[in-house]
PALOLO-333285 format. One record per residue (C-alpha): residue in three letters; z, y, x. Coordinates in steps of 0.25 Angstrom, whole numbers, plus 2048, in hexadecimal, padded with zeros to 3 digits. Example, Ala and Ser with C-alpha at 12.3 -4.5 7.8 and 13.67 -1.06 7.14 Angstrom:
Ala81F7EE831/Ser81D7FC837/
This chain:
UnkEBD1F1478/UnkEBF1FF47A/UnkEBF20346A/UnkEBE21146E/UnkEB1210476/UnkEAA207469/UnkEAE20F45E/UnkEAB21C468/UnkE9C21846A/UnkE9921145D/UnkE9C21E457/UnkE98227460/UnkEA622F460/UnkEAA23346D/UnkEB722A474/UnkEC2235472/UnkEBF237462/UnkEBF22845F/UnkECB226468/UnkED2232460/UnkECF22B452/UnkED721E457/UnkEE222545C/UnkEE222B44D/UnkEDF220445/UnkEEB21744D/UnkEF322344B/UnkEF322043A/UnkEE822D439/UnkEDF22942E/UnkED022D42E/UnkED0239425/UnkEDB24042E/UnkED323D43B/UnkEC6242435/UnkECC24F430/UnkED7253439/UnkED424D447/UnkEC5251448/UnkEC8257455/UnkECB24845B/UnkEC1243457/UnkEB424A453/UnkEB524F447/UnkEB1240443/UnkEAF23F434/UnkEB823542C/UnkEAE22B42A/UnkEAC22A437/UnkEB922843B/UnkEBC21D431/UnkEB0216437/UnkEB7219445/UnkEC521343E/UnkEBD207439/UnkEB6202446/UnkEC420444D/UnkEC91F9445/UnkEBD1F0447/UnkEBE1F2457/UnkECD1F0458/UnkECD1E344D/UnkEC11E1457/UnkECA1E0462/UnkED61DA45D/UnkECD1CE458/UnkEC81CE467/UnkED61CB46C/UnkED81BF464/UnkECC1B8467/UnkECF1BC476/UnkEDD1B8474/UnkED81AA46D/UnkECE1A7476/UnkED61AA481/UnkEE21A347C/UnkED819547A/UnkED519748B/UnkEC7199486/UnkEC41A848B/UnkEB91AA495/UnkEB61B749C/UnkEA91B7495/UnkEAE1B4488/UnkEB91BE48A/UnkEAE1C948E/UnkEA61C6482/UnkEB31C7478/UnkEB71D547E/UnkEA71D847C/UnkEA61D546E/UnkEA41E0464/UnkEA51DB456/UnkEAE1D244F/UnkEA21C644D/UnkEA01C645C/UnkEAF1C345E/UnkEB01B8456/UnkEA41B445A/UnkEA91B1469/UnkEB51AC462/UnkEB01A245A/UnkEAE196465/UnkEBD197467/UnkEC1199458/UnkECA18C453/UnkEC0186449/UnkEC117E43D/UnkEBE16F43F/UnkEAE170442/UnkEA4164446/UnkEA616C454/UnkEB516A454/UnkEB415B451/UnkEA915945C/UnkEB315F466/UnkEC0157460/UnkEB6149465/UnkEB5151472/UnkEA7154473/UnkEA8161477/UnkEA515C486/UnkE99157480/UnkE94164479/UnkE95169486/UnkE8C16148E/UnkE82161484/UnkE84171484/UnkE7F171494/UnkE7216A490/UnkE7016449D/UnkE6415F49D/UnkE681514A4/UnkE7414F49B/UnkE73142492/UnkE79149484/UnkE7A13947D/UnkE8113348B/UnkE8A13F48A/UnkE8E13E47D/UnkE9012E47F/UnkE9B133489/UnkEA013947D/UnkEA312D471/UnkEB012B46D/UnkEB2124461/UnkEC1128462/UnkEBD137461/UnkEB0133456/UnkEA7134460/UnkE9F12745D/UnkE9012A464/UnkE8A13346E/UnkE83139461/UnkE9013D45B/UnkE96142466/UnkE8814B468/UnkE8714F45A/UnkE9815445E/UnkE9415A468/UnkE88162461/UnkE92169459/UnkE99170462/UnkE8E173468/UnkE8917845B/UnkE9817E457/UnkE97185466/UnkE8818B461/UnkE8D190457/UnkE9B19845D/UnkE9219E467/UnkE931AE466/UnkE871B146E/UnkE7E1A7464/UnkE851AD457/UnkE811BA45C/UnkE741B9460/UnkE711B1451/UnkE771BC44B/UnkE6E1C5452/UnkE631BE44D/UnkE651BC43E/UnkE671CC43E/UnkE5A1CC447/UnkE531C3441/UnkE591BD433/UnkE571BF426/UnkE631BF41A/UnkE5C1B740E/UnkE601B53FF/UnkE5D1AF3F4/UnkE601AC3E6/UnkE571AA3D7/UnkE591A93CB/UnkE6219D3CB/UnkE6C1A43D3/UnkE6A1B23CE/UnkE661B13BF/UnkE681C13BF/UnkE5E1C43CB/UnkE6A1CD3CE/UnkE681C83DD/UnkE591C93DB/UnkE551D03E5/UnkE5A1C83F1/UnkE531B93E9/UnkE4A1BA3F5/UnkE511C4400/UnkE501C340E/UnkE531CE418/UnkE541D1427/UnkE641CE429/UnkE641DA434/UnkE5D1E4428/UnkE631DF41B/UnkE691EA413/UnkE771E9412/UnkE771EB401/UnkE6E1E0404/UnkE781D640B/UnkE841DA400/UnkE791D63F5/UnkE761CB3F9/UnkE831C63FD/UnkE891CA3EF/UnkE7E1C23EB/UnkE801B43F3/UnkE8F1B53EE/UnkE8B1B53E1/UnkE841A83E3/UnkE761B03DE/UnkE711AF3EB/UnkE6F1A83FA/UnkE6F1AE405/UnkE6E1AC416/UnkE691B0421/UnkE5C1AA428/UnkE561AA436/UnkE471A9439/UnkE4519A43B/UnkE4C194447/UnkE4F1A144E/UnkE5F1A044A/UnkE5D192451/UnkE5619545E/UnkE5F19F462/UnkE6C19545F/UnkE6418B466/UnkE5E194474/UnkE6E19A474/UnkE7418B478/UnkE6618147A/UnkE6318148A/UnkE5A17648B/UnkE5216A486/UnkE5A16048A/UnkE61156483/UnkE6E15F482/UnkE6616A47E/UnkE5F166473/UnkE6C15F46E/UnkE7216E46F/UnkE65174468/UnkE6916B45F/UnkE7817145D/UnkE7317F45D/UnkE6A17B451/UnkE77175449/UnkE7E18044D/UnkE7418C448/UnkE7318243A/UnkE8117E439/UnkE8A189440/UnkE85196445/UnkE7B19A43B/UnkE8319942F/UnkE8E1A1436/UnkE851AB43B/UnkE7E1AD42E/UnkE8D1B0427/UnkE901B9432/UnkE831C0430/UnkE851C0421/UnkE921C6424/UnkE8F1CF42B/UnkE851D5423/UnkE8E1D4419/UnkE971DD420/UnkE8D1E6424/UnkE861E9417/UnkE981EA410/UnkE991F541C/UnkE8D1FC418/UnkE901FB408/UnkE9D1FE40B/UnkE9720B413/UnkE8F20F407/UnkE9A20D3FD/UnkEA4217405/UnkE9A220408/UnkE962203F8/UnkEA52223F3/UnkEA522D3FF/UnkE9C2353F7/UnkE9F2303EA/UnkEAE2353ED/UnkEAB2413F4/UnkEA12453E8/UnkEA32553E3/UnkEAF2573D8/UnkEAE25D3CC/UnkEB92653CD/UnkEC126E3C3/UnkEB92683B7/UnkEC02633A9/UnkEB82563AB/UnkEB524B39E/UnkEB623C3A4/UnkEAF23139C/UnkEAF22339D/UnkEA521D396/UnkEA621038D/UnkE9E20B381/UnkEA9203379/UnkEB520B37E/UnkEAF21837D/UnkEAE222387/UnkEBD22638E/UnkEBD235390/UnkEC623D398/UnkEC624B39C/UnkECE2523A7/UnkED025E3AD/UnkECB2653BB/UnkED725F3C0/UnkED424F3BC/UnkEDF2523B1/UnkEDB24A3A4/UnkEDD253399/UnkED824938E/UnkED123B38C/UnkEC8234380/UnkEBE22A37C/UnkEB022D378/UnkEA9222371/UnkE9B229373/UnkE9121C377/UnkE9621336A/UnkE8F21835B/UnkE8A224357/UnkE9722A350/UnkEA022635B/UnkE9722D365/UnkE9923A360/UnkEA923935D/UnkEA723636D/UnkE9E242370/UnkEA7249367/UnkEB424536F/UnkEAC24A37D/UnkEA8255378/UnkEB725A374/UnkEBB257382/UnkEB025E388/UnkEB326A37F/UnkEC326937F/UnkEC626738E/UnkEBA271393/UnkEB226439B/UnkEA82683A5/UnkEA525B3AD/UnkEA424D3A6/UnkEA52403AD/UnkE9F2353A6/UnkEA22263AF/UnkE9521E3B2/UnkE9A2103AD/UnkE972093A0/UnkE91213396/UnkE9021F39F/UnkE8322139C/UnkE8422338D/UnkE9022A38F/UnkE88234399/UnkE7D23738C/UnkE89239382/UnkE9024338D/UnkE82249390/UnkE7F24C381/UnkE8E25337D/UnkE8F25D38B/UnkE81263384/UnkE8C26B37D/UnkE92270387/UnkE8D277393/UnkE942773A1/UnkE9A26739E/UnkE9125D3A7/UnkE9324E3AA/UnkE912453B4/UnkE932353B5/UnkE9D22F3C0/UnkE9F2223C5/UnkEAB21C3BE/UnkEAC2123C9/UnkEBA20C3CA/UnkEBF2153BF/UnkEC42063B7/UnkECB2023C2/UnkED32113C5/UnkED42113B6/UnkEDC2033B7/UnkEE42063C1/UnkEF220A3C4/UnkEEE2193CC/UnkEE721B3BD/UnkEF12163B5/UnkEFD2203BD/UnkEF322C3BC/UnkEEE2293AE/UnkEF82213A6/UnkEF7228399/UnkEE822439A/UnkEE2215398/UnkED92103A1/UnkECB21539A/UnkED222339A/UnkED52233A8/UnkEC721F3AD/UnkEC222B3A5/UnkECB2363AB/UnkEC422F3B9/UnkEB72303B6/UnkEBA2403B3/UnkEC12413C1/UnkEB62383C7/UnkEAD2463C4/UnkEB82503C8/UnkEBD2483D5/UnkEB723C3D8/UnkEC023B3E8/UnkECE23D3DF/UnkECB2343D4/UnkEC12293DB/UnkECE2263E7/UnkED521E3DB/UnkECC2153DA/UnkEC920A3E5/UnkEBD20F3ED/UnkEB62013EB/UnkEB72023DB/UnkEAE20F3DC/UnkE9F20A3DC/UnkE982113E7/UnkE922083EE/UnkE8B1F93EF/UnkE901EB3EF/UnkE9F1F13EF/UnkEA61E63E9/UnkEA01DC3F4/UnkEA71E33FE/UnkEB01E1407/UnkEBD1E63FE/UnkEC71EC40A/UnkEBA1EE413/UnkEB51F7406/UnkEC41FC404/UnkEC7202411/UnkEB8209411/UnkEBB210402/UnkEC8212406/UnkEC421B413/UnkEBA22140D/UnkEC32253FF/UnkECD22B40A/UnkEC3233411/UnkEBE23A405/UnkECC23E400/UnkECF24240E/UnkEC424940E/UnkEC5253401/UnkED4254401/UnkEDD2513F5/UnkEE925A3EE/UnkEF62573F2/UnkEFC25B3E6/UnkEF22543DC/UnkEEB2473E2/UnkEEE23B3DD/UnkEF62313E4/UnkEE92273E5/UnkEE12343EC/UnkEEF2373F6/UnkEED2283FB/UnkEDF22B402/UnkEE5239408/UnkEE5235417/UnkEF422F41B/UnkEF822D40D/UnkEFA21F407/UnkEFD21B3F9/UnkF0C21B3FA/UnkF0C22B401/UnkF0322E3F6/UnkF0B2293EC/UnkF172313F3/UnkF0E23D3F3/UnkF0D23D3E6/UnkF1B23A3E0/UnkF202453EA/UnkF1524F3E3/UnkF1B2493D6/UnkF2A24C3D8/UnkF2825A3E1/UnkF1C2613DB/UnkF102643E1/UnkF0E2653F2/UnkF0F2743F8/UnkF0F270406/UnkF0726640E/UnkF15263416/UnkF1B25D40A/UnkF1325240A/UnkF1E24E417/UnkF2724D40B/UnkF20241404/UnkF26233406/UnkF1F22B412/UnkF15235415/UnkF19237420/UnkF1224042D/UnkF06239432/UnkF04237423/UnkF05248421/UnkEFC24942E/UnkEF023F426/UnkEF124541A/UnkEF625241A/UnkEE825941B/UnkEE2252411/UnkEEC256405/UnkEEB266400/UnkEF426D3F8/UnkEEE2783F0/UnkEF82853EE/UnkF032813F8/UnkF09288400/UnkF0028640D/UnkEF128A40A/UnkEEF27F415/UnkEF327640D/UnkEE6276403/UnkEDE273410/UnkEDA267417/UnkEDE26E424/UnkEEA264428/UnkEF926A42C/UnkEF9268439/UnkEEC27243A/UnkEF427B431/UnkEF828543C/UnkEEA285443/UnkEE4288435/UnkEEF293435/UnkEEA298443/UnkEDB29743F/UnkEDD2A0431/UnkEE72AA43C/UnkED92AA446/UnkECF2AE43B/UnkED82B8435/UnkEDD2B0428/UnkEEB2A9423/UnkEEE29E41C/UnkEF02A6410/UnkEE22A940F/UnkEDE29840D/UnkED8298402/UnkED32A7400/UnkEC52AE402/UnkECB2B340D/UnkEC72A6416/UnkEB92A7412/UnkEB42AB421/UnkEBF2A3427/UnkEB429A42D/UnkEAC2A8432/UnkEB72AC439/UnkEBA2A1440/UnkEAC29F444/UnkEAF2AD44A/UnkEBA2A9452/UnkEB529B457/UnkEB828E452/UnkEBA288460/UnkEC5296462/UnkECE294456/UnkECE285459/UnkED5288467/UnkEDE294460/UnkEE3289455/UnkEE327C45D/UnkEDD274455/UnkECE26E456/UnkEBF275452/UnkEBB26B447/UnkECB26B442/UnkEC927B441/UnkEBD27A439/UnkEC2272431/UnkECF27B42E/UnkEC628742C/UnkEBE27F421/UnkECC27D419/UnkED128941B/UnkEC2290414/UnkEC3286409/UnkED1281407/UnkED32763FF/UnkEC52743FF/UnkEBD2673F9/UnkEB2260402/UnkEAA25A3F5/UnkEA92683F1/UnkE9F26A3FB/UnkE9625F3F5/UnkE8C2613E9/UnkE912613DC/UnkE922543D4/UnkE842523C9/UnkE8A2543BD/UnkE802533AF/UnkE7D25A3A2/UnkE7025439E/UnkE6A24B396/UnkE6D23D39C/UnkE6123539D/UnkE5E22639D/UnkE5621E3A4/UnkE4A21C39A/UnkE4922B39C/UnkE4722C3AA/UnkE3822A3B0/UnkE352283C0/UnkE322373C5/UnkE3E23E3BF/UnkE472453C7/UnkE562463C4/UnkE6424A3CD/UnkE6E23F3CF/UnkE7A23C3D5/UnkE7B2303DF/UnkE852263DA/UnkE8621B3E3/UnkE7E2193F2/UnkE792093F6/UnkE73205402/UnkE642053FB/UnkE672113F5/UnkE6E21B3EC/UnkE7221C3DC/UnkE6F2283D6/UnkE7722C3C8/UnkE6A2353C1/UnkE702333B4/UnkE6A2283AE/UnkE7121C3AA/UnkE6E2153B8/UnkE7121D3C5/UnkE6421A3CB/UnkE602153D9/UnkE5921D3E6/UnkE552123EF/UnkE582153FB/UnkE482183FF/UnkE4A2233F5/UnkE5522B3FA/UnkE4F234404/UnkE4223740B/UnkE46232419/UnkE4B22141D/UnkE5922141A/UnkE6121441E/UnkE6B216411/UnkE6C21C404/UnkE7822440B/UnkE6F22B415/UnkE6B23440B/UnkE722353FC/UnkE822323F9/UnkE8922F3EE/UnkE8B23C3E6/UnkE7F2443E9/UnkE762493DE/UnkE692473E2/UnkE5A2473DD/UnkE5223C3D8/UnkE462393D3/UnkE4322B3C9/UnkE3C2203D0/UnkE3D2153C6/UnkE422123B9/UnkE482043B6/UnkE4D2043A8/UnkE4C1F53A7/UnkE571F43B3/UnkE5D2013B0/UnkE5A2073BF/UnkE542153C2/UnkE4E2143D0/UnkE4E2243D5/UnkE4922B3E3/UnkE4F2373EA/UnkE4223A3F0/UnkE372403E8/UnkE2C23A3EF/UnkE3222C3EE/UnkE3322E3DF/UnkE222313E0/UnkE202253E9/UnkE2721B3E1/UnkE2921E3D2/UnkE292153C9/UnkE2B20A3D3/UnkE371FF3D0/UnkE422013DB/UnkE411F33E0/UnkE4B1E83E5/UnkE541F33EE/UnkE581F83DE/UnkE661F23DF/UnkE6E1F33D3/UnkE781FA3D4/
């Protein structure tokens, strides 16, 4: 197979670029280097699409190593046809593979294997020709042997039927074209009641049945979750008899006496072999499928979620609400230094609650707090009205509720317990939630990507599958923004393309013992980071006030001399990074041509573009370029307030298939259905909203029974439908 040529059509990158991005990825490049520093080799391809590039890579060479053992086993078993031989090097996928394999696979002890240990294969055989003037009971007579258990013609027939019925079913040809049909043609059912799901937590899929080629993927994981729990049965059906005319028409030539004996194989087969395997295969698939698309969703949901605007520069209050412990309080500095902590007590009695405002108050007042961030688990909501009612006194001091996703398990943990060890564990997850509002990228990396809940069905998912997707798409975002040399935290270093947890750690300890870094070319002095680890990581770690301007940039040192040359071209220097003077750096190299000064310096047009947008904003941070985070002052409202028509502004919290969940400020993030997104047809929620963005909704409906607000992003949607109940695509959440 010529991985090149696949990989070069399927995603419509020309040859030369995709065979650049193997050559780097076999040399040890990782994908955030190629994607920023060798644009010119490939086409100034973006990282996500690299990685999916690095992916398929994998799949097409596992694909053709597994197609050299099977060639190899096959060939070694004196089995291997030319045809055969032609359709294995044809083979696309992993299922057709083994598919062609399967015949030749060593088998447990089946009623096939037995049939052939009597030697009845022969008989299989003839009965397979269907010869309309062969005899199938004098043939088999030829066949008794009582020393083999071969007693009648009957038993040696009934032998012989299954090979024919185990051959059936080994047929690639036949397991394709049934697979072909069931997505064509078949229908994935369930079922359950009351017995088996006293909860009606399944109760939408009691009676479910859907086309399997159309069935939603959140669909399939429900469903599936569903049957594991034993609240449901679930499996695959064909119209009558079309599952069985096709196995039949693929090996039933006639209507002879051999030939209905074989249409009598073929229908044991579909019932007893191929159809129960099929239907796993298919349930396995779509199983895979609807992971790879949930998977999709969650990475591109903690994409946004971890590329969301700081707060920067604020003294921030962190609270992490509780009812019986209290609220644990922690305030820091712009910086994510904690200056003090506490407990407020402020959803318990009367008189406690105003020693607890008191307490918030004095915090607010003493440290000069302007942000507060209040986490969204158990009792945030009460401690949202408490907060809402004490920042009346003070003007300038706003809030906003962030998820405390995974802040337990950082809390816990041994990263918390070496940055925090003066703290316990409630102390630790406040100053988290406060760092959550100031940077959510450098605070969310210490918690394991799959304990931060932005997405569906998470924890049904594959766990290394899900990993390697969370991991990839944490370091593309740390890449992406950039870190501080001299102050990011060994769990932020270890995303920094080329860096590993031990050269972090090394990092850091050499920061410890010889103060800060001056100088990019020190990192050459860290132990084991060595110079392909300098060349992956060097332009993704700045240093503010060192003694190389560059070095605040993301440009990387071995561009350091054509940024030199582009500064020396439009009548700069490098003492003037940083200054006002570069204001019109970009007008001036407009003047002189982009395509002229790439020639002069040697180095490509999109890797000049690139320098000259470091050079105007040195140091600069792509999140600032996003809207500012929604941040609170109001009154916060409940839902028995709330009445279909309103409008309110939201921020979108998490994004599903059906739709997104938008936090307006009530005690429930309410749902948009996908319908009720945008104006045009959309395929998925993702088309059109992301997590992060503050949008404007309008109330559909009010369920204060179930505690869900059902909202619409379109005004007219709102008109059309008020007041109406959302329906059975409401999933909880």
């Amino acid at each position: 197979m010529d991985i090149n040529a696949v990989i070069s059509k399927e995603f419509n990158v020309k040859d030369e670029y995709v065979k650049n991005i193997i050559g780097f990825l076999d040399e040890g490049c990782t994908v955030p280097f190629i994607a920023r520093y060798r644009k010119e080799s490939h086409g100034a391809l973006d990282d996500q699409t690299i990685r999916l590039i690095a992916e398929r890579l994998q799949y097409l060479r596992n694909l053709d190593k597994r197609r050299e053992e099977i060639t190899a086993a096959i060939t070694e078993q004196e089995k291997m046809t030319p045809e055969l031989e032609a359709a294995i090097n044809k083979a696309v996928t992993l299922v057709e593979l083994e598919d062609l394999y399967r015949p030749f696979k060593q088998k447990r002890r089946t009623r096939a294997s037995v049939a052939k240990e009597k030697g009845l294969a022969p008989l299989a055989d003839i009965i397979l020709e269907q010869d309309k003037k062969t005899a199938p009971d004098a043939e088999a007579a030829k066949f008794i042997d009582p020393d083999k258990g071969v007693n009648t013609a009957d038993e040696a027939i009934a032998g012989a039927l299954d090979i024919i019925a185990e051959a059936v079913s080994d047929d690639a040809g036949l397991r394709k074209n049934l697979r072909n049909l069931i997505n064509a043609k078949g229908f994935i059912t369930a079922s359950g009641d009351e017995k088996t799901d006293p909860e009606g937590t399944y109760s939408n899929y009691h009676e479910f049945s859907e086309a399997a080629g159309r069935i939603a993927g959140h669909r399939i994981l429900a469903i599936d979750r569903g049957e594991r729990e034993e609240r449901l049965k679930v499996s695959v059906i064909l119209p009558e008899g079309e599952g069985e005319r096709l196995t039949v028409n693929a090996f039933m030539k006639n209507n002879s006496e051999c030939g209905k004996l074989v249409e009598s194989a073929c229908l044991d087969s579909y019932k007893r072999l191929i159809f129960p395997s099929v239907e796993r295969e298919i349930r396995s698939m779509l199983t895979d499928k609807a992971c790879e698309a949930a998977i999709g969703v969650f990475s591109s949901n903690l994409r946004q979620l971890l590329m969301q605007p700081p707060v920067k520069g604020t003294v921030t209050l962190g609270v992490d609400p509780g009812f019986r412990t209290g609220c644990k309080l922690a305030v820091v500095d712009g910086t994510g230094k904690v200056l003090d902590t506490g407990v407020a007590y402020i959803t318990t009695d009367k008189a406690a609650k105003e020693k607890g405002k008191k307490t918030i108050a004095e915090l607010i007042k003493k440290y000069n707090v302007t942000a507060i961030a209040i986490g969204n688990g158990t009792a945030s909501r009460e401690s949202e009205q408490v907060v809402s009612d004490i920042i009346k006194d003070f003007p300038g001091v706003s809030y906003m509720i962030v998820s405390e996703a995974g802040a337990s398990v950082y809390s816990a943990s041994k990263l918390a317990a070496e940055e925090f060890p003066d703290y316990d564990v409630t102390q630790r997850s406040a100053v988290s939630i406060a760092r959550r509002l100031q940077d959510p990228l450098a605070e969310l990396v210490k918690i394991d990507p799959r304990s931060i809940g932005v997405g569906q069905y998470q924890h049904d998912m594959p766990k290394a599958r899900l990993g390697e997707a969370l991991g990839g798409v944490v370091e593309d975002c740390v890449n992406s923004v950039g870190v501080d040399l001299n102050t990011a935290s060994g769990s932020l270093l270890t995303y920094i393309s080329g860096i590993n947890s031990t050269v972090a750690k090394n990092v850091v300890t050499y920061r410890e013992e010889n103060g800060a870094f001056t100088d990019r070319k020190q990192l050459m002095k860290v132990p084991k980071l060595g110079a392909k680890a300098f060349e992956q990581c060097a332009g993704f770690l700045r240093i503010r006030d060192g003694k190389n301007p560059l070095d605040n940039t993301s440009v990387h040192p071995e561009s350091y001399k054509a940024a030199e040359g582009i500064l020396k071209l439009c009548g700069f220097t490098p003492a003037d990074i940083g200054s006002e003077k570069l204001s019109d750096l970009s007008g001036k190299a407009e003047e002189i041509g982009i395509k002229a000064i790439s020639e002069q310096t040697g180095v490509g047009v999109p890797t000049v573009r690139d320098i000259l947008k470091e050079l105007a904003k040195p140091g600069r941070d792509p999140r600032d370029e996003l809207p500012p985070p929604l941040m609170r002052s109001g009154d916060v409202m409940e839902l028995k307030d709330l009445q279909p028509g309103m409008e309110l502004m939201g921020t979108v919290r998490n994004i599903t298939d059906f739709g997104c969940f938008v936090d307006c400020g009530v005690h429930e993030d309410g749902l948009v259905h996908i319908s009720r997104i945008c104006n045009r047809f959309i395929k998925h929620p993702l088309e059109a909203v992301k997590v992060g963005d503050v949008v404007k909704v309008w109330i559909v409906d009010v369920d204060l029974k179930r505690g869900r607000l059902a909202l619409t992003m379109v005004k007219e949607k709102m008109d059309k439908n008020i007041g109406k109940p959302v329906g059975k695509q409401q999933a909880r959440k």
